[in-house]
Each structure stands twice: as structure tokens, then as C-alpha cells.
C-alpha positions as CSV (number, residue, x, y, z in Angstrom):
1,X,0.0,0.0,0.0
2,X,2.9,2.6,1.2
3,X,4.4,1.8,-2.4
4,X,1.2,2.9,-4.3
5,X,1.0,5.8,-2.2
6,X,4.4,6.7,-3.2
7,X,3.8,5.9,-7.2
8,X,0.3,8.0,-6.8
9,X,2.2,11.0,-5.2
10,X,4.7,11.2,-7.8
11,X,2.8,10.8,-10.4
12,X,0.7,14.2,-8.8
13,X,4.2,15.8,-8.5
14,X,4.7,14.9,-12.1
15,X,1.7,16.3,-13.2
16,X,1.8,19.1,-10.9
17,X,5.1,19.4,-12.5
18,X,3.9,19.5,-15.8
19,X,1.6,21.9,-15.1
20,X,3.7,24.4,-14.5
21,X,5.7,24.1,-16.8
22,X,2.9,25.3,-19.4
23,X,3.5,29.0,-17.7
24,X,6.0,30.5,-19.4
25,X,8.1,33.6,-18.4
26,X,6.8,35.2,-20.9
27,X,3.0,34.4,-19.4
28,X,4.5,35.3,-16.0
29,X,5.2,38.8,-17.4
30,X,2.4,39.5,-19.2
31,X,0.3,38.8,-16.1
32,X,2.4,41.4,-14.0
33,X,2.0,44.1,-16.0
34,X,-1.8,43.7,-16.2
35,X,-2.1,43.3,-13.0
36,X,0.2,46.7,-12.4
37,X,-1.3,49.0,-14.8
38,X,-5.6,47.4,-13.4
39,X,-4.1,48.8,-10.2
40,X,-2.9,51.7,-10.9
41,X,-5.7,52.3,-12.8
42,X,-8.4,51.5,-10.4
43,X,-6.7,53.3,-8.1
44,X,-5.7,56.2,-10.3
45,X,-9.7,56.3,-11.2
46,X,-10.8,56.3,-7.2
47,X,-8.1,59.1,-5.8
48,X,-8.1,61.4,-8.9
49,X,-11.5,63.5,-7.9
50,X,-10.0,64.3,-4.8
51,X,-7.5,66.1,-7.3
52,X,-10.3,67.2,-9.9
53,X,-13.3,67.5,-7.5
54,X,-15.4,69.8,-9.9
55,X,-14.9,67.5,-12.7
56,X,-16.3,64.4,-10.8
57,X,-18.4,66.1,-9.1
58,X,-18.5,63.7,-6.2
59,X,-20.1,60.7,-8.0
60,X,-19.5,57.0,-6.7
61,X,-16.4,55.1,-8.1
62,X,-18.8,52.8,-10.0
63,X,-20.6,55.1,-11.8
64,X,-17.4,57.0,-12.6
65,X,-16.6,53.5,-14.8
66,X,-20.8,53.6,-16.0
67,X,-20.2,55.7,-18.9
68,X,-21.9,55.6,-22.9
69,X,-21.9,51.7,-23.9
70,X,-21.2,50.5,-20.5
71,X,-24.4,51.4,-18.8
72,X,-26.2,50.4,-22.5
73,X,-24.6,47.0,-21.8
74,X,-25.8,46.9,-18.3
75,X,-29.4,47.7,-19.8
76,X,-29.4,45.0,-21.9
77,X,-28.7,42.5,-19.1
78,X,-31.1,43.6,-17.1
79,X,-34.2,44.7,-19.5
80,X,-33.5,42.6,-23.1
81,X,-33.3,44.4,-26.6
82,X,-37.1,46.3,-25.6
83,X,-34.5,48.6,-23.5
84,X,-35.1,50.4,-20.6
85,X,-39.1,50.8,-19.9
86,X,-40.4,54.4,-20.7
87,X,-36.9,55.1,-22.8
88,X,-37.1,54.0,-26.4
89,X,-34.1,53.7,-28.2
90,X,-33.4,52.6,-32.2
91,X,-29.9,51.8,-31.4
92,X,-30.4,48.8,-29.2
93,X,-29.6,46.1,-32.0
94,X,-26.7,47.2,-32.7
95,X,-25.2,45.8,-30.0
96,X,-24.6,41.9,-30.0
97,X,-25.7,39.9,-27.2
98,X,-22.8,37.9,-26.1
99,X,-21.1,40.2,-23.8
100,X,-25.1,41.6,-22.1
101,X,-25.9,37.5,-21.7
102,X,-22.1,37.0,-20.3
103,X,-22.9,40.0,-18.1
104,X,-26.7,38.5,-16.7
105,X,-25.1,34.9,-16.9
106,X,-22.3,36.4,-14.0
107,X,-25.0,37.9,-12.2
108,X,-27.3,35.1,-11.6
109,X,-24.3,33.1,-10.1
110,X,-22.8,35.9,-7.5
111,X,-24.7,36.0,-4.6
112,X,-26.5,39.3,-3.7
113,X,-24.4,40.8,-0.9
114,X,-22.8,43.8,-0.1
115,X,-19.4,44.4,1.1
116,X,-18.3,48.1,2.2
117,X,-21.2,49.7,0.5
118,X,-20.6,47.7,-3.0
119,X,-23.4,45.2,-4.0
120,X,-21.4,42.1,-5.5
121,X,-24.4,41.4,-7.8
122,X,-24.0,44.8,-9.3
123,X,-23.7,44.9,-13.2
124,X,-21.2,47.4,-13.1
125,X,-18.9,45.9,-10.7
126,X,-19.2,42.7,-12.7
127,X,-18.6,44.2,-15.7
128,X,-15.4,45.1,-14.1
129,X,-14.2,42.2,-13.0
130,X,-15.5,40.5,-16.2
131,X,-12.8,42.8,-17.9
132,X,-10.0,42.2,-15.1
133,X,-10.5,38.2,-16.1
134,X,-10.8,38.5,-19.6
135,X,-8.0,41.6,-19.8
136,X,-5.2,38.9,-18.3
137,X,-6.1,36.2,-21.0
138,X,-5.5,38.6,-23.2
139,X,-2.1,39.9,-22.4
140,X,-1.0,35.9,-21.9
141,X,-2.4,35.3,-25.3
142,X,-1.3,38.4,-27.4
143,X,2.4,37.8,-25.3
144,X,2.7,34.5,-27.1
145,X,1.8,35.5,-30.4
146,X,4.4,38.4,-29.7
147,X,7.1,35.5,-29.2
148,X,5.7,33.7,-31.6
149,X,5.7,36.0,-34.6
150,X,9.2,38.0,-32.8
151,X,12.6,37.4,-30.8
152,X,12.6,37.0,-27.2
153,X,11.2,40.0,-25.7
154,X,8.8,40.4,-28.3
155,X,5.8,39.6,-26.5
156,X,6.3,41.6,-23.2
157,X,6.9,44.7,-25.6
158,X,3.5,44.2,-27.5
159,X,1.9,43.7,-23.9
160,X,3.4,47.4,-23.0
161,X,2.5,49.1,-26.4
162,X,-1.5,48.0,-26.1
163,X,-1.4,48.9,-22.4
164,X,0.0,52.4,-23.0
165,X,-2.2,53.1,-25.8
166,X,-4.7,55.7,-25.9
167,X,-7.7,53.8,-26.1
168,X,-6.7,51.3,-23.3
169,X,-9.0,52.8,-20.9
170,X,-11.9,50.4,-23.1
171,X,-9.7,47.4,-21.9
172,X,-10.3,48.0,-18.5
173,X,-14.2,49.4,-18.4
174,X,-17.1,47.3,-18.9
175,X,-17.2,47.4,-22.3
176,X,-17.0,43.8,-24.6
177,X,-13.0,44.6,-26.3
178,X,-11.5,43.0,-23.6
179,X,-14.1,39.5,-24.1
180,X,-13.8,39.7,-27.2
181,X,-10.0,39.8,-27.5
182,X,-9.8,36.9,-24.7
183,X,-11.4,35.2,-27.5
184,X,-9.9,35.5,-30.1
185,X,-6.6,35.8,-29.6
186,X,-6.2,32.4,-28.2
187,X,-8.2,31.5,-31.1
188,X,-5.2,32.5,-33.3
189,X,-2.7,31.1,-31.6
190,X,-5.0,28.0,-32.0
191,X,-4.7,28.2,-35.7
192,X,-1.3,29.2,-35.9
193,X,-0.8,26.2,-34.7
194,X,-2.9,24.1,-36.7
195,X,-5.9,23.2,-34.7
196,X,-8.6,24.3,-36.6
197,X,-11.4,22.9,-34.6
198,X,-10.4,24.4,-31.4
199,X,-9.7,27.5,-33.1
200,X,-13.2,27.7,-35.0
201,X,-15.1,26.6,-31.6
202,X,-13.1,29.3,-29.7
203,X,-14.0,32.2,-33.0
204,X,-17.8,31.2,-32.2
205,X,-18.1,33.5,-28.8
206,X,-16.2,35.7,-30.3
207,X,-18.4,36.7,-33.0
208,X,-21.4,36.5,-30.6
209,X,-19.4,39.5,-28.4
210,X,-19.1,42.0,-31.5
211,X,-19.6,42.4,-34.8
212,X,-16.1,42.0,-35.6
213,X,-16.1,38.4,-35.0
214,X,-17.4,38.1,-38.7
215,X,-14.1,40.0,-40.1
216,X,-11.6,37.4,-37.3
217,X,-13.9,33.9,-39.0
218,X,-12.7,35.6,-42.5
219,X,-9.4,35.9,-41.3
220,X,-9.2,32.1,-40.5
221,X,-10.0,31.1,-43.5
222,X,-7.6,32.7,-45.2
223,X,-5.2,31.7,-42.4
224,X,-6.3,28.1,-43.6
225,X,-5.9,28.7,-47.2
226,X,-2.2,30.0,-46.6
227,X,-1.2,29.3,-43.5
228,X,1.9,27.0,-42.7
229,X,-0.5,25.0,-40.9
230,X,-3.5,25.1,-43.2
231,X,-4.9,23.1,-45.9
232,X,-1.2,22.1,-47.5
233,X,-0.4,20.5,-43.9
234,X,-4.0,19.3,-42.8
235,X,-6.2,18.8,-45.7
236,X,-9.6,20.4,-46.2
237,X,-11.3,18.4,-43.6
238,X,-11.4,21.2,-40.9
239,X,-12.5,23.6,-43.6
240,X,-16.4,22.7,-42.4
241,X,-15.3,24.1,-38.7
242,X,-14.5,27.3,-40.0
243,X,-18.4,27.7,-40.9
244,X,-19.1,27.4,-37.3
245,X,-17.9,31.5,-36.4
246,X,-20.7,32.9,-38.8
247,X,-23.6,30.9,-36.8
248,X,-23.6,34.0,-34.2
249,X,-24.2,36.3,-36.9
250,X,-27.2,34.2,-38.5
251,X,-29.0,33.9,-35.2
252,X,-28.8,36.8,-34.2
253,X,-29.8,38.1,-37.5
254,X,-33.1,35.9,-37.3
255,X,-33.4,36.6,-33.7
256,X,-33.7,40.1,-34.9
257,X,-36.4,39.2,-37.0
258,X,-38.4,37.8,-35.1
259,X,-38.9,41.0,-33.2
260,X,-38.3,43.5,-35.6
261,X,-39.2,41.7,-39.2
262,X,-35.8,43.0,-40.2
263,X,-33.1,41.1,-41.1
264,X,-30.6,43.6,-41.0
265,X,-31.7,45.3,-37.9
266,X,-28.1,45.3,-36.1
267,X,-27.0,47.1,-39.5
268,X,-30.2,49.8,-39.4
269,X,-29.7,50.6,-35.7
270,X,-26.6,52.1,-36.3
271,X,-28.5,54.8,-38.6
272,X,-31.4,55.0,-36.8
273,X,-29.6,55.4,-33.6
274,X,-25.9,57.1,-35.0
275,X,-27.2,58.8,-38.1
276,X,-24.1,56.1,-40.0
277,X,-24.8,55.2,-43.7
278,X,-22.7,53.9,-46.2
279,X,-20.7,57.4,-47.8
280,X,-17.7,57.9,-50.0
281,X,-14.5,58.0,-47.8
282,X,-13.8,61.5,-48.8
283,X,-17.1,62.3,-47.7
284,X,-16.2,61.2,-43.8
285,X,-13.1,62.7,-43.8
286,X,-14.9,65.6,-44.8
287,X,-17.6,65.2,-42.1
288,X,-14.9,64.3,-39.2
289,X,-12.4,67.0,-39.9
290,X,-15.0,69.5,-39.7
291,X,-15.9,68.4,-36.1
292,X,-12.4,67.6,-35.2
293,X,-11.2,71.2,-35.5
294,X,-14.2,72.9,-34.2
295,X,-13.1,74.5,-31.1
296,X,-16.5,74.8,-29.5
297,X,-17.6,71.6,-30.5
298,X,-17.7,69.2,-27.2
299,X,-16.3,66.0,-29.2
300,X,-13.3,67.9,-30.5
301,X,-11.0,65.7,-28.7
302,X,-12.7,62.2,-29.4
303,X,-12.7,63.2,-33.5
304,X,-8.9,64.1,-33.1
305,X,-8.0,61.2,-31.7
306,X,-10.4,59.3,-34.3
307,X,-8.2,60.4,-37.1
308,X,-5.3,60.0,-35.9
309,X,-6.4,56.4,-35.0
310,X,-7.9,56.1,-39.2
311,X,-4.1,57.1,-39.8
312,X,-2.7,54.2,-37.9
313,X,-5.1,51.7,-39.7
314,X,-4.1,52.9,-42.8
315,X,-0.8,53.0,-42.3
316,X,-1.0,49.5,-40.6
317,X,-3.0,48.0,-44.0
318,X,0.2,49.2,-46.1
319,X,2.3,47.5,-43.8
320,X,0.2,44.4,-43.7
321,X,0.1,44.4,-47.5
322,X,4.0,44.8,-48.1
323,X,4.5,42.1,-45.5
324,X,1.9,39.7,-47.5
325,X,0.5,39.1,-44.1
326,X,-2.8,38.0,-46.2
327,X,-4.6,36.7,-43.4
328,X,-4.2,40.0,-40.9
329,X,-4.9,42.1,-43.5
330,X,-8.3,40.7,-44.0
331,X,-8.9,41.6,-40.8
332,X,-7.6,44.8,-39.9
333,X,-8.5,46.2,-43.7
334,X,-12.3,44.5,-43.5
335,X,-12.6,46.5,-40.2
336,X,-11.1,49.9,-41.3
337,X,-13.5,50.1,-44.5
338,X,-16.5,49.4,-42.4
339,X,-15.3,52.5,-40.3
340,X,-13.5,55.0,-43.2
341,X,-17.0,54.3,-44.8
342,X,-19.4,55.3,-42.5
343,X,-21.1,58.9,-42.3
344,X,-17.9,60.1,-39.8
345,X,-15.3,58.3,-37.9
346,X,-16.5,56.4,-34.7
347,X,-14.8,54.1,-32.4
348,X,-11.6,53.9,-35.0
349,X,-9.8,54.5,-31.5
350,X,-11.2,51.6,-30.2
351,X,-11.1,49.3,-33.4
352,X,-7.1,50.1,-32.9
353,X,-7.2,47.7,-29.3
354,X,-8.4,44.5,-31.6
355,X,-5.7,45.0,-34.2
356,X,-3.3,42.8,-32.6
357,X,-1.0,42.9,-35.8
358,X,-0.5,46.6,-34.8
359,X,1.1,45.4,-31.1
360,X,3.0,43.3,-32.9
361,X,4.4,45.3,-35.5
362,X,5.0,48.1,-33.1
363,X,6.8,45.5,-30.5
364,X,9.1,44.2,-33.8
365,X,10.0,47.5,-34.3
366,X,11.1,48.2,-30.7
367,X,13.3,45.0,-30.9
368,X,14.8,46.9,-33.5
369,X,14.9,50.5,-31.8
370,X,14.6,50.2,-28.2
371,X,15.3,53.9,-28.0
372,X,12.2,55.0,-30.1
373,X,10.1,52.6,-28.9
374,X,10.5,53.7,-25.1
375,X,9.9,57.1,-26.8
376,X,6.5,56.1,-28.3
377,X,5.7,54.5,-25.2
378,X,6.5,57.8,-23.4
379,X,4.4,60.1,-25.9
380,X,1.7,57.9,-25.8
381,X,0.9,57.6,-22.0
382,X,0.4,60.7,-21.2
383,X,-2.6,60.1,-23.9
384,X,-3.6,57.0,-21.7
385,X,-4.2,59.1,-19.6
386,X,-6.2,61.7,-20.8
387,X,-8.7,59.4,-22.0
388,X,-8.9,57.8,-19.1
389,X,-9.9,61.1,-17.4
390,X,-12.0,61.9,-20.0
391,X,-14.2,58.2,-20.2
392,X,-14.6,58.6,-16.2
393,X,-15.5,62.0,-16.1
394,X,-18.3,61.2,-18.5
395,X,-17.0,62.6,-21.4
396,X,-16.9,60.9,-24.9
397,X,-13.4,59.2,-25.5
398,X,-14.5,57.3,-28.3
């Protein structure tokens, strides 16, 4: 008996062992500086309107993080797409249902009790912490490409240049980038690798969370029509799995129609709600630089910062193009002609946190030159930031 004891417990230390080996360093690092930069910013976020008290104007922390699609999220958990009683609103479909269903899903679960004045049950604190979960499977993942696709060192530099990006507050609020992302980027690494069913049952979520799911399932299959892992290695069997990411799209589309008899009533909500239609790009450049560089205009900031954010997509889409990276730049191009070609620019900032390529490239580049990289990483903090002020102060950052 002692000697079966003795096989059983080393084969638990083996396994144990095993185990831990599957963290890497790199996983190790990617983890503390999430963990650093949700702390300083939570904390940053609770002790700033003791600095700033006229612009907070006293309100509690969690309402300070309840701002534009956050508390529209929050609705949706808790009321369904026929919105909040007594408050009609034509732009309710054009949010997708994964994240509000992850959000009432978490809530149901956490017991209903309050600790130092917070209700645990509370939408907005769950949203949070949905984000803090989600936020850390996303550094791991987009860490590994990094050292995938880079030299050593790679990864931890990509981690740095999304977390000191101007529109990382996103990451951290209750809004759906950080879900998504958590998604798909292990789905990537999934295919990358070669394992196309994991990777298409992994893309599913993901294009349940946001509309860009549908321009990540296009991106697979191109992955799997030129990948080194793809159809030359593996055949076309898995090719039927990659049909599985544009199910979300489909039943939502019919669940849609059931309540609305349209088909495309994700697509109309954005005009009924955000006056976007299909333009020329010329046309919303027009329409963006005019209320980018209107002084009195309260979204002079947010429209600055959206064309500077068009300019990075562009200039990542060359980059993508000239590097054949085929598959990437279905994805990142797919998602910057759905925005260049709308009425005016909106949420371009935020597009620019789910174009991993860009964290990449930019991390490659400081591998390169270490120098200008710590330099951009400098500039754009300060940037960080300011958006952060401005998305907890109630102001639009994007």
C-alpha cells in the first residue's frame, strides 16, 4: 500500500510538474504588467476627484466607470433588446448579445451581498471584473503570439504598447474589447498552430461579443488557405469548422427578426440610432475634420484622436500588404473600410485595441529600436491618460 501511495504521489508531483511548466516567463510577465497597470488604474480612477473634484463632481467610483456603452450593456442584461421601460431607443440592435448574456449569466451566479457599501451582484462591478479576467487572457495570449511571430522579448513589448495606448481605458471598463479579445486571440494562436477545430469553436463566442467576429472567421479562413498549418499540412477536412464562427451572426440576424421583421436590424440601428450610412471615404473625412477642428464643439477631442487612430489603420493595412501578411490584413483592412466608410469616424480609436497585428508590429520595431520605442511608449501615455480622465468624467473618448 505505502508503495502505491508513493507511485500516486509522484505521479501528482509529475503532473503538478507538468503543469507548471505550461506558464512560461513570458506568461509570467504578461500577467504582472496587467495586474500593475488594473491597479494603478483603479486606483488612479478612485483618488483622482480628490484632485479634480469639480470635474467628478463627487459621483460614486462605480458610476465614474458607468459611462456611454457601458451602462447600454448593463441595460441590456437587465431589461433585453425592448430597453429600458419608458426610454425607447433605435440603437439597441446594434449591439450583439454575447457580452449583455455573459454580463446576466455572472450575475445570476454571484450571490447578492454587499461588502463596504458595494453590492457584489451589481452589473457594473461585474462588468469590471468580467474585464480584469478577460484583460489577463488577453495579455497571456497576445504575449505568445508576440514571441511567436518575434525574438525573445517580443511579447512583453507588445503587452506594454496596447497597455499604454490611448484607447486602453476600453480594456479596463465594462465594455465587450477586452471579451472579445480573450477570445480570439487564443483562437489565433490555435490556428497558428494548426488546430482548426479548437480554433473555430473558440471564434464562435467571439463573434457573438461583437460584430467583428465576422471579419476574425474571415481571417481564418484565409489563415487556412495560406497558413503553414492550413490546408497544405491538414487537408480540407477542418475547412467545415471554419463555418461554425458565422452561426452567431445568423442567429442573431433571425433573432432580430423575429422581433423587428428585419433582417438587417443590427446594420439599421446604427443609422437610426448614430445617423451612420454607407458614404464615399472622402465624404467622412470631410464630415470628421470638420468636427475635429471645431473648437467649440464638445467631441473635439474624441474626433482628433479618431483620425489620428484612421491614420494608424491605414498605415498598418500598407504595412500588412507589403509584409503579404494575407490573413491579418483581412482583418484589420475588412474593419477599417467598415469605419473610413461610414457617415464620420467612430470608435476607430477603439477598433485600434483588436488589431493585434499593430502590437505586434509596433513591438518588432522596438526590438529593432529600443530607443524610439521607449519614446513612443512615453508620448503615448500621457494620452492613456487623458482618455482615461475623460471616459470617467463622463466625457466621450471614443
Amino acid at each position: 500500500m505505502t508503495l502505491l501511495q508513493d507511485k500516486d504521489a509522484e505521479t501528482a508531483q509529475g503532473r503538478g510538474a507538468a503543469l507548471l511548466t505550461r506558464v512560461r516567463p513570458v506568461d509570467r510577465l504578461a500577467l504582472s504588467l496587467w495586474a500593475g497597470a488594473w491597479l494603478g488604474v483603479m486606483f488612479f480612477v478612485a483618488v483622482v476627484p480628490r484632485v479634480l473634484p469639480t470635474v467628478f463632481d463627487g459621483r460614486p467610483y462605480l458610476e465614474r466607470w458607468a459611462q456611454w456603452d457601458a451602462v447600454r450593456f448593463v441595460n441590456l442584461a437587465t431589461y433585453g433588446y425592448d430597453g429600458v421601460p419608458g426610454q425607447p431607443d433605435p440603437g439597441w440592435p446594434a449591439f450583439f448579445p454575447g457580452y449583455p448574456m455573459l454580463l446576466r449569466a455572472v450575475g445570476t451566479v454571484v450571490p447578492d451581498i454587499r461588502i463596504g457599501g458595494l453590492l457584489l451582484s451589481d452589473y457594473r462591478l461585474i462588468g469590471l471584473a468580467i474585464s480584469l479576467v478577460a484583460g489577463a487572457v488577453t495579455m497571456v495570449a497576445l504575449a505568445r503570439i508576440g514571441e511567436r511571430e518575434g525574438p525573445e522579448g517580443t511579447g512583453g513589448r507588445a503587452v506594454v504598447a496596447l497597455l499604454a495606448g490611448p484607447p486602453a481605458v476600453f480594456l479596463f471598463a465594462g465594455y465587450s474589447e477586452a471579451v472579445f479579445l480573450a477570445l480570439a486571440l487564443p483562437a489565433w494562436l490555435l490556428a497558428r498552430r494548426g488546430r482548426w477545430t479548437a480554433a473555430a469553436l473558440l471564434a464562435v463566442p467571439a463573434a457573438g461579443v461583437r460584430i467583428t467576429g465576422l471579419f476574425f472567421a474571415l481571417a481564418l479562413i484565409v489563415e487556412f488557405l495560406v497558413g503553414e498549418h492550413g490546408r497544405r499540412e491538414v487537408g480540407w477536412r477542418p475547412a467545415a469548422w471554419l463555418a461554425l464562427p458565422f452561426t452567431p451572426l445568423l442567429a442573431y440576424s433571425w433573432y432580430q427578426w423575429t422581433r423587428t421583421g428585419d433582417w438587417l436590424a443590427w446594420q439599421h440601428a446604427q443609422e437610426a440610432g448614430w445617423d451612420r450610412h454607407l458614404v464615399w471615404p472622402w465624404e467622412s473625412f470631410k464630415t470628421t475634420w470638420q468636427a475635429a477642428f471645431q473648437s467649440d464643439y464638445e467631441f473635439t477631442l474624441a474626433f482628433r484622436i479618431e483620425m489620428f487612430a484612421a491614420l494608424v489603420g491605414v498605415l498598418l493595412t500598407v504595412y500588412l500588404l507589403v509584409k503579404r501578411r494575407w490573413p491579418e490584413l483581412v482583418y484589420v483592412g475588412l474593419q477599417l473600410a467598415a469605419l473610413l466608410l461610414s457617415s464620420y469616424y467612430l470608435s476607430v480609436g477603439r477598433a485600434m485595441l483588436l488589431w493585434w497585428p499593430l502590437w505586434i508590429a509596433v513591438a518588432r520595431f522596438g526590438m529593432r529600436r529600443p530607443g524610439l520605442y521607449a519614446a513612443a511608449v512615453a508620448v503615448s501615455t500621457p494620452f492613456a491618460v487623458l482618455l482615461l480622465l475623460t471616459f470617467t468624467s463622463g466625457s466621450w473618448a471614443g
